[in-house]
GUVO-591251 format. One line per field, with one value per residue (C-alpha): residue number from 1; x negated, y, z; residue in three letters. Coordinates in Angstrom, 3 decimals. Each point is the difference from the previous one (the first is absolute). Layout:
BEGIN
k NUM/... .
X X/... .
Y Y/... .
Z Z/... .
r ALA/... .
//
This chain:
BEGIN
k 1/2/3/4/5/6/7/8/9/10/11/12/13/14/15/16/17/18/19/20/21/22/23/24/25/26/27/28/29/30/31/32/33/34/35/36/37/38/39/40/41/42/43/44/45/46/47/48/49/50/51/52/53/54/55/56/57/58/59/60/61/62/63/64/65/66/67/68/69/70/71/72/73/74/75/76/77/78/79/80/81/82/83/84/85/86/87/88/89/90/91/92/93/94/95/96/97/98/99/100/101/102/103/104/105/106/107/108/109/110/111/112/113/114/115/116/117/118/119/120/121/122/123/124/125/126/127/128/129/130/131/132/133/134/135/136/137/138/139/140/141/142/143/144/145/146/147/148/149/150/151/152/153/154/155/156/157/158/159/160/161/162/163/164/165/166/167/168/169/170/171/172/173/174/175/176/177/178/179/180/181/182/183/184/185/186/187/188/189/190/191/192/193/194/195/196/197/198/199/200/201/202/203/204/205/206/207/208/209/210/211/212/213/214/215/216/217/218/219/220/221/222/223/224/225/226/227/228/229/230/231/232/233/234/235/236/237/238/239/240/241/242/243/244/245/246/247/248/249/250/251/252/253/254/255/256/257/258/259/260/261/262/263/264/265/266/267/268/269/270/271/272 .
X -41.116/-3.147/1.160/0.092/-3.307/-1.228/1.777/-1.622/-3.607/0.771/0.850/-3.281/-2.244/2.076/-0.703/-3.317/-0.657/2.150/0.118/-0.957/1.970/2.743/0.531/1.674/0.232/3.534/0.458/2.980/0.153/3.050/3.618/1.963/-2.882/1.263/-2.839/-0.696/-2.879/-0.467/-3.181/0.245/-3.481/-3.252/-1.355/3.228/-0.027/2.212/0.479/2.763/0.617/2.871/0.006/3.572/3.313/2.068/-2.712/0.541/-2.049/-0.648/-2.815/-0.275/-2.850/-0.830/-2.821/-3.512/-1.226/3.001/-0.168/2.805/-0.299/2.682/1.322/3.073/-0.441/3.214/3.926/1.514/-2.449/0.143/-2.438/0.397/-3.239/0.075/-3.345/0.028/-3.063/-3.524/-1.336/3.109/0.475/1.872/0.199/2.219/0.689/2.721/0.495/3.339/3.297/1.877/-2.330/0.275/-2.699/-0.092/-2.661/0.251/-2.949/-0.217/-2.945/-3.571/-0.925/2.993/-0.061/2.232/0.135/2.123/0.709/2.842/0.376/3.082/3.694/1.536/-2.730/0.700/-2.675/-0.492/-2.225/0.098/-2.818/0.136/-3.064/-3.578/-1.252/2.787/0.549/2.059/-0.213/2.629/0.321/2.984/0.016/3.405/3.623/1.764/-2.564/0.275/-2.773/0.101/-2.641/0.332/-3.196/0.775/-3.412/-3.279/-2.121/3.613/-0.309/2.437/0.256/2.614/0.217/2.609/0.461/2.912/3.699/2.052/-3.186/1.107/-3.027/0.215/-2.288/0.217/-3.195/0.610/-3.409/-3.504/-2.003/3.327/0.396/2.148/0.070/2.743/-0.309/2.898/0.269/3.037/3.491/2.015/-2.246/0.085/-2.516/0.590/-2.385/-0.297/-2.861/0.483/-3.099/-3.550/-1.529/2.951/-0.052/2.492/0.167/1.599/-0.002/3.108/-0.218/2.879/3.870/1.781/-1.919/0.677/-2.906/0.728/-2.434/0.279/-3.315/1.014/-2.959/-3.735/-1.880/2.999/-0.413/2.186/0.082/2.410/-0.532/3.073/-0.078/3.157/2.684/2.576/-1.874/0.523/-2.450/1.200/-2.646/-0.117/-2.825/0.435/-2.665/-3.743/-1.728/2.651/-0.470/2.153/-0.554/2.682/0.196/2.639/-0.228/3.016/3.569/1.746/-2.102/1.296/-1.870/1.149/-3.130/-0.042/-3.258/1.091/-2.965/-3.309/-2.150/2.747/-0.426/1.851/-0.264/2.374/0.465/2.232/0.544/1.555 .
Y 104.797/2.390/0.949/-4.060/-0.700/3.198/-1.350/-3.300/1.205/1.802/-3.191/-1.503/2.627/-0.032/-3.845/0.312/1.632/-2.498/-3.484/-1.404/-3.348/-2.119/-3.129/-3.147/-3.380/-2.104/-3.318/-2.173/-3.962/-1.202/0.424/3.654/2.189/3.777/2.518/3.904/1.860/3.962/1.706/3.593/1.927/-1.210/-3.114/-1.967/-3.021/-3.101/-3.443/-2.217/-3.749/-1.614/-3.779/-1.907/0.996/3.014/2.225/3.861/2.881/3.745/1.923/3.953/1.470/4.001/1.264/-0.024/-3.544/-1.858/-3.517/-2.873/-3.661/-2.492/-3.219/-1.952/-3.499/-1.642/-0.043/3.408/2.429/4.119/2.506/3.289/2.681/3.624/1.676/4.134/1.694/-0.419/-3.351/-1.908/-3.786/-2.964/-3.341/-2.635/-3.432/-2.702/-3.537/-1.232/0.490/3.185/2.753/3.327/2.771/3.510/2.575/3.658/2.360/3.490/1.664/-0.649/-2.735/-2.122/-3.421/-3.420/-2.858/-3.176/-3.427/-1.903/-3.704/-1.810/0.623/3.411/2.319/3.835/2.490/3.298/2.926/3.803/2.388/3.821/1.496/-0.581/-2.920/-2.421/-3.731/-2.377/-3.976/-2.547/-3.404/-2.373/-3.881/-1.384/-0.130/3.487/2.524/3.577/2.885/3.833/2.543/3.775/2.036/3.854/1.626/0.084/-3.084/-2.169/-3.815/-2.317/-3.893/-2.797/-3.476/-2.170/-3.671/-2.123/0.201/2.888/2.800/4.002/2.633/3.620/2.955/3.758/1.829/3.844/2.099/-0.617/-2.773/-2.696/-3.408/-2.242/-4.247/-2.116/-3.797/-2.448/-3.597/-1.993/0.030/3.582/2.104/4.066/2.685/3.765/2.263/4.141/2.148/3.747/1.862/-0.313/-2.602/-2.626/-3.564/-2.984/-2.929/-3.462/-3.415/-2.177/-3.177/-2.437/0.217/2.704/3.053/3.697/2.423/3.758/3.134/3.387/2.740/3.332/2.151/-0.230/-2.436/-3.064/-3.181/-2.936/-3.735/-2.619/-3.459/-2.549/-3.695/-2.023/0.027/2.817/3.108/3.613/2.557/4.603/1.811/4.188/2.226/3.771/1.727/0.254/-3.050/-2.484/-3.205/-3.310/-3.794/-2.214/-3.478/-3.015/-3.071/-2.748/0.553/2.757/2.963/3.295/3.155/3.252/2.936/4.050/2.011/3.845/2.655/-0.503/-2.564/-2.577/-3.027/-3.704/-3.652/-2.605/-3.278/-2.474/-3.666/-3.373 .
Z 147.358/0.270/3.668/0.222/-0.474/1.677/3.055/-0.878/0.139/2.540/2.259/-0.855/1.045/3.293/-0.131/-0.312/3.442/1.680/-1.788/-3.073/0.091/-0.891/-1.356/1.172/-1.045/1.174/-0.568/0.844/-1.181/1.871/1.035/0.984/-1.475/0.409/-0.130/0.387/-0.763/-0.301/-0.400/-0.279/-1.219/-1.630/-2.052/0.275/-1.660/1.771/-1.195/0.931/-0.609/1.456/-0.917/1.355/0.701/1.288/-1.758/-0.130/0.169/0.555/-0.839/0.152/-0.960/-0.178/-1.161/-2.053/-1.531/0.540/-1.556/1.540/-1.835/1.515/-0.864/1.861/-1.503/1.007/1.516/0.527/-0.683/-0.294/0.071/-0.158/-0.374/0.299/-0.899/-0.074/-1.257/-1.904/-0.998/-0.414/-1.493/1.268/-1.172/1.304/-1.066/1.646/-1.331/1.171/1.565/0.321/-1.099/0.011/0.117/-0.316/-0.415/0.542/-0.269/-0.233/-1.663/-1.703/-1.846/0.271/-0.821/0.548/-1.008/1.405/-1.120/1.423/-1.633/1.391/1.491/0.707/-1.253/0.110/-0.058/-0.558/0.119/0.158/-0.119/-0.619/-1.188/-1.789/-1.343/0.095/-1.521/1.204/-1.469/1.864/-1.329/1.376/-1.292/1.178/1.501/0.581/-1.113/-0.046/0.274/0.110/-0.398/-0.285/-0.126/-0.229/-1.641/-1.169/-1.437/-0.253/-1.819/1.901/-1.485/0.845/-0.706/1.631/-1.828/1.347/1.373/0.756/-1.002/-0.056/-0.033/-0.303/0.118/-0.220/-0.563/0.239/-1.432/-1.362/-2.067/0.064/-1.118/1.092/-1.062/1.388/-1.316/1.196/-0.808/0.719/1.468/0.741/-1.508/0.207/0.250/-0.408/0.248/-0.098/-0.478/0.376/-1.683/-1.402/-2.277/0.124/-1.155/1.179/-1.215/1.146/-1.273/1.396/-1.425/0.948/1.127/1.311/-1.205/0.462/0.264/-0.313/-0.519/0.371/-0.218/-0.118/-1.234/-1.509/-2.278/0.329/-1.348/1.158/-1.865/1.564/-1.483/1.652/-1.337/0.922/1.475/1.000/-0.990/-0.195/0.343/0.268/-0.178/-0.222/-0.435/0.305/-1.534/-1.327/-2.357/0.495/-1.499/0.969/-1.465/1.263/-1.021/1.397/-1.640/0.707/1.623/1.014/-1.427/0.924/-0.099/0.401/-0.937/0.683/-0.573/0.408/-1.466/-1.314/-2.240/0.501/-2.022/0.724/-0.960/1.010/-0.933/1.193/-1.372/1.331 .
r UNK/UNK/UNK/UNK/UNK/UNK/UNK/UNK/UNK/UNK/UNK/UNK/UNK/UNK/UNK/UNK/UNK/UNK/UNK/UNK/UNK/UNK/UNK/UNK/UNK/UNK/UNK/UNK/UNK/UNK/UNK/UNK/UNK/UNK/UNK/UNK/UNK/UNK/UNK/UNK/UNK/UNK/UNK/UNK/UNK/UNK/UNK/UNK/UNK/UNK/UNK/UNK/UNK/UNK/UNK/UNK/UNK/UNK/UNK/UNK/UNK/UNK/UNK/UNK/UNK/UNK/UNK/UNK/UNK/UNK/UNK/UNK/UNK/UNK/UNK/UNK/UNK/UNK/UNK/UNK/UNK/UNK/UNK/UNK/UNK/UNK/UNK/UNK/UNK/UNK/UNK/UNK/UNK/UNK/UNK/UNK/UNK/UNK/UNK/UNK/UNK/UNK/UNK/UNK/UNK/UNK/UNK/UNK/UNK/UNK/UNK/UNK/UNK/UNK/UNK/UNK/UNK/UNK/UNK/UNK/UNK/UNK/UNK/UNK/UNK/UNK/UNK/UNK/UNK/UNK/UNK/UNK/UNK/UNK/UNK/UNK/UNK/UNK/UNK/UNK/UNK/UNK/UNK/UNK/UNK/UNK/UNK/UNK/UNK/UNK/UNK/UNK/UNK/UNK/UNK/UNK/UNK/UNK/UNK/UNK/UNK/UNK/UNK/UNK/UNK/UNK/UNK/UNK/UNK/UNK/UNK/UNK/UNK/UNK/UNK/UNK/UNK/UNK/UNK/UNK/UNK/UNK/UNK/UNK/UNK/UNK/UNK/UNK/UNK/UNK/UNK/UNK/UNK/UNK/UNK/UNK/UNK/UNK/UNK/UNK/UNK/UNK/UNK/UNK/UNK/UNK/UNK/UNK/UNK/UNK/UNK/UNK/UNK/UNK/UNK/UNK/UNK/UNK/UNK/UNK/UNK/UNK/UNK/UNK/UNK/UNK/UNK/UNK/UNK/UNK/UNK/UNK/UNK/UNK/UNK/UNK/UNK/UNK/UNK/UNK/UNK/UNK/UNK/UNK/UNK/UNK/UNK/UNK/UNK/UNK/UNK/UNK/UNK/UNK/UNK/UNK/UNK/UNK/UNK/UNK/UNK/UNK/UNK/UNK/UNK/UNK/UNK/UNK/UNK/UNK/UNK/UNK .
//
């Protein structure tokens, strides 16, 4: 990651001498939208707006301020960003139809954030290194989301609220955190967290729940609250200051537990 950056800074004092600019603005409003934009080295910033129709997207971006902000509003949108090194962020946002929307940046001060409301969301997300976050929200129909950040400032958040919602995670080192709310319908979540200062948590709050867990090492915490519905909930902590709170309140409770080495500790409690 050092030689990352080093290469980064590196670019920009080449940049200097030759160019100090990009940054587009796209917009689309109707019918077989498709759209392409790459800008390798500088002040990168791009922002996209597609409006009607056979929406999709492509945006690369490689290096210094990179910024991207995007938006598909309706029928069968995609996007799909790329952003490599220093200033990174990314925002997107589509309204309707089948959504999708992926985000993949490489290293600095990561960001994302995207908001699908209605059809067959997906998202996802990936960064590797620095100061990482991730926040995607999905309203309705067949919901899904992602996100895997490797290390450094790690926090990752995902709501999803109706029909057939899943979510995920995987955070691998540094500050972790990881929040994964569901509503309604088929319900799941699972989540992983390798080392550092751990903490889960999910709330699931109607029909058919699941939602899993998994942190292997350093200052673990973990509380799973389900309400209704066909619950379950596994979680497993290896070692250092575990500490778990799981709570289901009506139909099928199962739960299942594991904390391996250090200042364990447990509460469950499961009613109908």
């Amino acid at each position: 990651m050092k030689n990352f950056i080093s290469g980064v800074f590196t670019l920009m004092a080449m940049s200097f001498s030759f160019a100090q600019s990009n940054i587009d603005i796209t917009a689309q409003i109707g019918n077989l939208n498709t759209a392409t934009v790459s800008q390798t080295g500088l002040l990168n910033i791009n922002t996209l707006t597609q409006d009607g129709n056979r929406n999709t997207a492509d945006i690369d971006q490689v290096g210094v301020l990179n910024v991207n902000t995007a938006e598909s509003i309706g029928n069968r949108n995609s996007i799909d960003v790329d952003q490599a090194g220093l200033g990174n962020t990314n925002d997107v946002s589509q309204m309707g139809n089948r959504n999708s929307a992926v985000t993949w940046q490489l290293g600095a001060f990561n960001s994302t954030e995207q908001t699908q409301i209605g059809r067959r969301n997906e998202t996802s997300s990936v960064q590797l290194g620095i100061g990482n976050a991730v926040v995607q929200y999905q309203d309705g129909r067949r919901n899904d989301a992602s996100a895997i950040q490797i290390g450094n400032g790690n926090d990752a958040y995902q709501i999803q609220l109706g029909r057939r919602n899943d979510a995920s995670g995987l955070q691998v080192g540094n500050d972790n955190l990881l929040v994964q709310y569901q509503d309604g319908n088929d319900n799941s979540a699972t989540h992983d967290q390798a080392g550092n200062n751990n903490i889960a948590a999910s709330v699931q709050v109607g029909d058919d729940n699941t939602a899993i867990g998994v942190q292997i090492g350093n200052s673990n915490q973990l509380y799973q609250l389900q309400l209704g519905d066909s619950n379950t909930a596994v979680d497993v902590q290896m070692g250092n200051n575990n500490f778990t709170w799981v709570a289901q309140s009506g139909d099928s409770h199962i739960h299942v537990g594991t904390q391996m080495g250090n200042g364990n500790s447990m509460v469950i409690n499961q009613s109908n």
